[in-house]
C-alpha positions as CSV (number, residue, x, y, z in Angstrom):
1,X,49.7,-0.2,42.3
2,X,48.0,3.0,43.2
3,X,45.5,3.8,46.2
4,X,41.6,4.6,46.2
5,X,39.6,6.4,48.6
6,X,35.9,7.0,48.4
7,X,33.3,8.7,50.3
8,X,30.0,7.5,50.0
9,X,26.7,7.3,51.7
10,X,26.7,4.4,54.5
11,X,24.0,2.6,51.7
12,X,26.5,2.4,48.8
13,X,29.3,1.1,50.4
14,X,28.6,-2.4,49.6
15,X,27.9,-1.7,46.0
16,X,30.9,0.5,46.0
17,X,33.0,-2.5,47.2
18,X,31.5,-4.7,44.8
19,X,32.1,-2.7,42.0
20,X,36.2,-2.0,42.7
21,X,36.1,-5.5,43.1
22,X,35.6,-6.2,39.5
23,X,36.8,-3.6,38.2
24,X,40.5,-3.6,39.4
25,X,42.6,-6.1,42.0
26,X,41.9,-4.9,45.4
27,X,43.6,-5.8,48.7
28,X,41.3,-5.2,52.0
29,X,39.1,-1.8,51.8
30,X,38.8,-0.9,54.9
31,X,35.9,1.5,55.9
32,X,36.2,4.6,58.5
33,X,33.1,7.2,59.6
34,X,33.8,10.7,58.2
35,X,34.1,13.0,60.6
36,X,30.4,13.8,61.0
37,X,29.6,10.4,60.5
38,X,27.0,10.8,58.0
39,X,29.4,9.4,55.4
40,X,32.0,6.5,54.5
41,X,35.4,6.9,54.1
42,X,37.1,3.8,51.5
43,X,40.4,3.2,51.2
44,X,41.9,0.6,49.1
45,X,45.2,-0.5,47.4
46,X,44.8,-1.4,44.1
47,X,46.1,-2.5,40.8
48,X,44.9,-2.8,37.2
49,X,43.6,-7.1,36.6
50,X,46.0,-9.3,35.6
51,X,45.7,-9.3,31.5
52,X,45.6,-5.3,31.7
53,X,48.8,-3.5,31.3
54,X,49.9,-1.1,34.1
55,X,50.4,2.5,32.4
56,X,53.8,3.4,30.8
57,X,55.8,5.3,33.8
58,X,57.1,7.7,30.9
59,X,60.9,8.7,31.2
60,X,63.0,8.3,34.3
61,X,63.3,11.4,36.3
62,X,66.2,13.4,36.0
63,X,69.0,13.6,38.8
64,X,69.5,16.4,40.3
65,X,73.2,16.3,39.8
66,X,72.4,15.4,36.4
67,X,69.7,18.8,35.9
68,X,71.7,21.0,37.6
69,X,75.1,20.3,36.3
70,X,75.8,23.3,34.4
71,X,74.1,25.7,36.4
72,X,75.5,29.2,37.9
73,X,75.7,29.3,42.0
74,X,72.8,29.8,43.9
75,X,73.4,33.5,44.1
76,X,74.1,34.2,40.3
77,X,70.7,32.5,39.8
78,X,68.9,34.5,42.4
79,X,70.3,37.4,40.7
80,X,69.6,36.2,37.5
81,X,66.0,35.0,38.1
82,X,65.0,38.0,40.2
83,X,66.3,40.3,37.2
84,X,63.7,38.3,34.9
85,X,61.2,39.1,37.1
86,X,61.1,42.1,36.5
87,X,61.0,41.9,32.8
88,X,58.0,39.3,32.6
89,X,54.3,40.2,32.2
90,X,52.3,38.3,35.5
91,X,49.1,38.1,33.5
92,X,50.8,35.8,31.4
93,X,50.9,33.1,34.1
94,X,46.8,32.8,32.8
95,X,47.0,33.1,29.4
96,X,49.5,32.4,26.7
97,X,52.7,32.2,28.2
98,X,55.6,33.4,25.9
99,X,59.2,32.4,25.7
100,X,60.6,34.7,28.4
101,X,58.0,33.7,30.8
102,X,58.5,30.1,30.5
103,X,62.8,30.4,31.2
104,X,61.7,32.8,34.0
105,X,58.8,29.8,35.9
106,X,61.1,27.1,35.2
107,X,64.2,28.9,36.5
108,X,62.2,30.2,39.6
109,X,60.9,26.7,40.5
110,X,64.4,25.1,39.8
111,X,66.0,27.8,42.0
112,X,63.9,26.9,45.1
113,X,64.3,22.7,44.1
114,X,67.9,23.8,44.5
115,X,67.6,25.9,47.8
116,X,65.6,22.9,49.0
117,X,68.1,20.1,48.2
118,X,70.7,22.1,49.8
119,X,69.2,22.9,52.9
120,X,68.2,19.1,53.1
121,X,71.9,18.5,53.3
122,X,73.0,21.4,55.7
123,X,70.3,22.8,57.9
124,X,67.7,21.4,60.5
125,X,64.8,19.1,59.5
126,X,62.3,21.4,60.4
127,X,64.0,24.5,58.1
128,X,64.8,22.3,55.3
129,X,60.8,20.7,55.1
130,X,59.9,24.3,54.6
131,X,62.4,24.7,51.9
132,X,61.0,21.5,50.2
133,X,57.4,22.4,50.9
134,X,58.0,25.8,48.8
135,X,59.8,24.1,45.7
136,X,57.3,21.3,46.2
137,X,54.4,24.1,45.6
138,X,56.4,25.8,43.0
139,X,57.0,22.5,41.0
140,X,52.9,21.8,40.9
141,X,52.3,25.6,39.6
142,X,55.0,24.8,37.1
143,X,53.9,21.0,35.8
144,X,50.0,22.5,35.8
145,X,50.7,25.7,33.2
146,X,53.0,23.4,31.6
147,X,50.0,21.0,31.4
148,X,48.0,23.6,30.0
149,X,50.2,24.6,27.6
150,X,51.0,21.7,26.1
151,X,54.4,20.4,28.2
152,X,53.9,16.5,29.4
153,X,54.1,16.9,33.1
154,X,53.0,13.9,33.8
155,X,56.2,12.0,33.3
156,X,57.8,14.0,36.1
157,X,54.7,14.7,38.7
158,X,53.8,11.0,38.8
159,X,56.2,10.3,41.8
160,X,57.8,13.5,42.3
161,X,56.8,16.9,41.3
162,X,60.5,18.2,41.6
163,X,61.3,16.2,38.5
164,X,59.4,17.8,35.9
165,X,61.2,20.8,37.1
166,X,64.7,19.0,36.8
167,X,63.6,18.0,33.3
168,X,62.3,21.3,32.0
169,X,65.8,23.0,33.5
170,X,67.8,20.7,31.5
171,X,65.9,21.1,28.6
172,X,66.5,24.6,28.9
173,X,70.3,23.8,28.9
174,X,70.3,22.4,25.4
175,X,71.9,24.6,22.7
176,X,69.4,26.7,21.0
177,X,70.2,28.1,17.4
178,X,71.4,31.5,18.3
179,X,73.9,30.6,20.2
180,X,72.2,32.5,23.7
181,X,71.1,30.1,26.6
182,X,68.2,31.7,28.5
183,X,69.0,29.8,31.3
184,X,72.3,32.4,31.6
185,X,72.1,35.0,29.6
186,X,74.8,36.9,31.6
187,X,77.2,34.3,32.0
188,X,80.2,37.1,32.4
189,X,78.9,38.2,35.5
């Protein structure tokens, strides 16, 4: 199931109609002026006919318990993410992003997905939306580079943006062949 919304001139609309109709299996679409009311707004829930598969959902998020298992306390990874900071190149963000820059993104958006889920449990609705509205943002930035780069973020920003963040934290837990974790590089500290 997944919704549409059109806007279309007042002249289309049935056509428009017509041709979700067919195409997919619509409930009511209801129609609403835009705001100027030269247009029409369409909004419709919809699902692929019956005969047509629905599109793989791709693997199941990652708990957050699960992701963040082995990490440092929020403070060591502020420290430890605000010291990569300073080491990586911001013009890589547009370009080819290296290694370094990767761990850094990833570690940044997991460190403000942890923030959030904390403050979700201890502080105020209105202070923990903020929180979850920042690693919300930070996830998107995250899953769209990774998009462009050749990651799958689609897996983990079909339902929840914060997911593809979980996943690409734990993937940055598995043992690599030097032995070093750049997820905590200082872990005597």
């Amino acid at each position: 199931m997944f919704e549409i919304r059109v806007i279309c001139d007042p002249d289309d609309t049935d056509r428009i109609v017509a041709a979700l109709d067919s195409t997919f299996t619509v409930g009511t679409v209801s129609v609403y002026p835009t705001r100027d009311g030269k247009q029409n707004r369409l909004y419709a829930h919809a699902s692929h006919p019956a005969g047509r598969p629905e599109p793989e959902a791709g693997p199941a998020p990652v708990p957050a318990d699960e992701a963040y298992a082995g990490a440092p306390s929020l403070l060591r990874e502020m420290f430890d993410v605000l010291e990569m900071g300073q080491e990586v190149d911001p013009s890589e963000e547009e370009g080819y992003v290296s290694a370094l820059t990767w761990t850094y993104l990833v570690r940044r958006a997991a460190l403000l997905d942890r923030i959030a889920l904390q403050e979700a449990a201890t502080c105020p609705p209105g202070t923990a939306a903020e929180s979850a509205e920042t690693a919300e943002t930070a996830a998107w930035a995250l899953a769209v580079l990774g998009h462009k780069h050749g990651s799958d973020p689609d897996a983990g920003v079909r339902e929840w943006p914060r997911d593809y963040v979980r996943q690409q934290y734990k993937a940055c837990l598995d043992p690599f062949d030097d032995g070093l974790c750049p997820v905590h590089p200082n872990p005597d500290l």
